[in-house]
C-alpha positions, 0 to 999 in steps of 0.5 A: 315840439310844441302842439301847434306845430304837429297840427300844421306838420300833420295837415302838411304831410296829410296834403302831401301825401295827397299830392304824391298819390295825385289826388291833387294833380300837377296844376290843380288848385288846392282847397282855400285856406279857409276851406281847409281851417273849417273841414280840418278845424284848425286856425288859419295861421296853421293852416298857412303855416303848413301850406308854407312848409309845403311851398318850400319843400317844392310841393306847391306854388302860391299865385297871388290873389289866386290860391296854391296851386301844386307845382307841375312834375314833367315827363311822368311815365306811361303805361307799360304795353303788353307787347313789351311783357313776354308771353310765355313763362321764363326760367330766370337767370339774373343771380350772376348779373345781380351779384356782379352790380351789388359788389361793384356797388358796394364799393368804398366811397361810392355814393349809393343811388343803388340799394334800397336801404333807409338811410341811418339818420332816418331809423330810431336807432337811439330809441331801439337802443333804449327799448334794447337796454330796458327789456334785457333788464326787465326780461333777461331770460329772452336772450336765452329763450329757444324752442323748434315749436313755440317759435313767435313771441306772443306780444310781437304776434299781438301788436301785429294783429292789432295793426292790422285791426282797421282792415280786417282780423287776423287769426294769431294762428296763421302768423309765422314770425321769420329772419326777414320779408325775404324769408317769408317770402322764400317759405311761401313760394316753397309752400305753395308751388315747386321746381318748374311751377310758374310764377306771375310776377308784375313787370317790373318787380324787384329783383330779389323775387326774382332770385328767389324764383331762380334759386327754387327752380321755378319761371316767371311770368312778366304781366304787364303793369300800370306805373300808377295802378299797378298789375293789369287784372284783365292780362293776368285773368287772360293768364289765369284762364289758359292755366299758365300761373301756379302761384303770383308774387306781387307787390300791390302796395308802393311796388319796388320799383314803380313806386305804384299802388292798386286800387282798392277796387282792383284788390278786391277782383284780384283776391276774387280770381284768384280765389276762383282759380285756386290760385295762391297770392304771395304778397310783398307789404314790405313798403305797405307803412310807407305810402304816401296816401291819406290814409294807409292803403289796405293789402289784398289780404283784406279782401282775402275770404279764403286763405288763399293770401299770404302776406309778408312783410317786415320793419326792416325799411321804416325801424331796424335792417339789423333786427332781422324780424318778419313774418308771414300771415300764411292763411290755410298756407300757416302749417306748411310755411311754419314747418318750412321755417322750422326746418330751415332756420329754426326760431327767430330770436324771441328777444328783438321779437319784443324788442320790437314789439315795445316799440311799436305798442308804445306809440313810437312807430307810429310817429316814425312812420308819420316822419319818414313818409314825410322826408321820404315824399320830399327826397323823391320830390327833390330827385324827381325835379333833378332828374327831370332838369339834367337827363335827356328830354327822352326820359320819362320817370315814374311817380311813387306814391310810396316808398324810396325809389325812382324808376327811370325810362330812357331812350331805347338805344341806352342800355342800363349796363352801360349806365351803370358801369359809367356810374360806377367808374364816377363813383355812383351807383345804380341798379340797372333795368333789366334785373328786374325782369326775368326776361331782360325786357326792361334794358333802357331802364334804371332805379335810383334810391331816394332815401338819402339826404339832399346833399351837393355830392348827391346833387352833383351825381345826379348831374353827372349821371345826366350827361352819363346818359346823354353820352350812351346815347349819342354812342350806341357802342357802348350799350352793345359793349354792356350788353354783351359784357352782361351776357357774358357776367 
């Protein structure tokens, strides 16, 4: 690829993700040509040729004599309302329906809009392999490296604080390297609350949370979120000052699964209170590489002066779901989480540790980031324009300013079970609304993954899901009958 043609994909997937985040709003008009050759300092043919690839990936539209303009995405979503949060601590109870979906949807030939997987002709799976094949040459002794206390790689631990450099400094002593964000996530919630304890968690949240939440004997508590900025601070303070929350687990970075992303101003005041309150956070990052903003927003751990954030996350979603490497950044929380760890699961193997670690010093991370922000922003487009064109006029939808996946309201008599059991009887899958809340609140909703490939078949499905929900609709039997089918699960 020559390097003209990386300045106008770059400045492409620059104005993007500029879109994406509605810095530039459906209906507004971008800045000329010749404005954007000067502040970018580039020719005007790579500016035109960017503004080209964008109008073909059905970003924006050019009118003549007037400029691009960037193309209109209707029925976007409202702001959940506090009166549909519950307002009183729940005891989760979605593990049985949530295995009951994962196994249907997991089925032989079904065309997967479910599980928020990274499709495997996005992953550097060609490259892994050969930084794999390199180091265990270079470093046999790693495929055979163990020990209960010295459990991080040290060149692992180092590209980690080096990523995380334009946000802040982070003391190599409070990282705990772990199986995967779940894992961290898991250690955390044992480290700084107990069976019985409530948790804040946003409505909505991704499921696996919640199971977690569940499997340790804790509640949940829903605070009512904005599908663009995120948790409502004023609702959960209310929360923090009648002493209902113990810790929160929150995804503040391109949440799963409105796809939002809290302002920098709103992290700040949220690691205040917090702070205040002697109120641990639990931050999920794990779509943190993957927004779509100009610039790569920060997590709350940035505005954390007291230890009181722990930050998990993982490369599961942008290199390796097979690697099985996360880590925690566990602040005052670090002995705890990293004597949890080693009684439950012992070292993560110190091998795919540097493995990863090579990857990400060598510069290739950073170019499948810039790739995957890129294909993922478009894909979401296309499902966004799909959706919008055969689902009832009732829906509305959310805009992800990161990540891969697309939160659709429907009318409120549909029920998500009766969706996805239709679905499924067609050959798709989905993740219904109400596993990602501890209270069911969210029935009329669902999640489809946007990771995969525009393909007829995917096309077709989401037609197909389309008249699915016209159908529920018109036929308020069938959502009773899925409710009462999921009761029963």
């Amino acid at each position: 690829m020559s390097f003209q043609s990386n300045l106008y994909e770059q400045l492409a997937a620059e104005l993007s993700g500029l879109i994406a985040s509605r810095i530039f709003a459906p209906g507004e008009r971008l800045p000329s040509i010749r404005h954007l050759a000067q502040q970018k300092r580039l020719s005007i043919s790579t500016v035109i040729q960017a503004l080209r690839l964008l109008e073909d990936r059905g970003l924006i539209d050019a009118k003549p004599q007037a400029g691009y303009y960037v193309r209109h995405r209707p029925r976007t979503m409202l702001a959940v309302q506090a009166g549909e949060c519950s307002q009183e601590p729940a005891f989760v109870g979605i593990t049985n329906q949530l295995m009951r979906v994962l196994r249907a949807n997991e089925a032989p030939g079904v065309i997967q809009l479910g599980s928020a997987w990274p499709p495997d002709e996005l992953l550097p799976i060609k490259r892994i392999q050969q930084t794999v094949s390199s180091l265990a040459r270079r470093d046999p002794a790693l495929l055979a490296r163990v020990s209960c206390v010295d459990t991080n790689e040290p060149n692992f631990i180092r590209q980690i604080v080096r990523r995380a450099v334009d946000w802040g400094k982070l003391d190599p002593a409070e990282i705990v390297v772990t199986s995967s964000c779940t894992e961290a996530i898991n250690l955390s919630l044992r480290a700084v609350a107990k069976a019985g304890d409530t948790i804040a968690v946003e409505s909505s949240t991704y499921f696996v949370l919640l199971q977690l939440i569940e499997s340790l004997g804790m509640k949940a508590l829903e605070i009512p979120t904005h599908p663009k900025t995120g948790i409502s601070i004023d609702a959960l303070e209310l929360a923090l000052n009648e002493g209902l929350v113990d810790a929160c687990l929150l995804i503040p970075n391109a949440n799963n699964p409105l796809g939002s992303i809290m302002p920098d101003e709103n992290k700040k005041r949220l690691a205040f209170l917090l702070a205040l309150h002697q109120v641990p956070l639990i931050e999920d990052d794990i779509y943190g590489d993957l927004c779509f903003t100009a610039e790569q927003p920060r997590p709350v751990k940035a505005y954390d002066t007291t230890g009181n954030v722990l930050l998990c996350s993982s490369f599961s979603k942008a290199v390796s779901p097979a690697a099985r490497v996360g880590y925690c950044v566990a602040g005052r929380y670090a002995q705890q989480v990293a004597l949890l760890k080693t009684l439950s699961s012992g070292a993560t193997g110190h091998f795919f540790q540097a493995v990863l670690a090579d990857f990400v010093a060598g510069g290739s991370y950073d170019n499948q980031l810039r790739k995957m922000r890129r294909i993922l922003a478009q894909r979401l487009a296309q499902m966004s324009d799909a959706v919008a064109a055969s689902f009832p006029s009732e829906c509305t939808f959310s805009e992800p300013q990161g990540g891969f996946v697309l939160w659709i309201k429907m009318p409120e008599q549909v029920d998500g079970f009766a969706v996805h059991e239709q679905a499924i009887a067609n050959g798709i899958a989905l993740m219904p609304g109400t596993l990602f809340s501890p209270t069911g609140n969210l029935r009329n909703y669902i999640r489809l993954n946007c990771g995969n490939a525009w393909t007829p078949a995917i096309e077709a499905a989401i037609r197909r899901l389309g008249e699915i929900v016209h159908r529920v609709a018109d036929d308020p039997l069938v959502s009773i009958r899925a409710e009462q089918s999921a009761r029963t699960a």
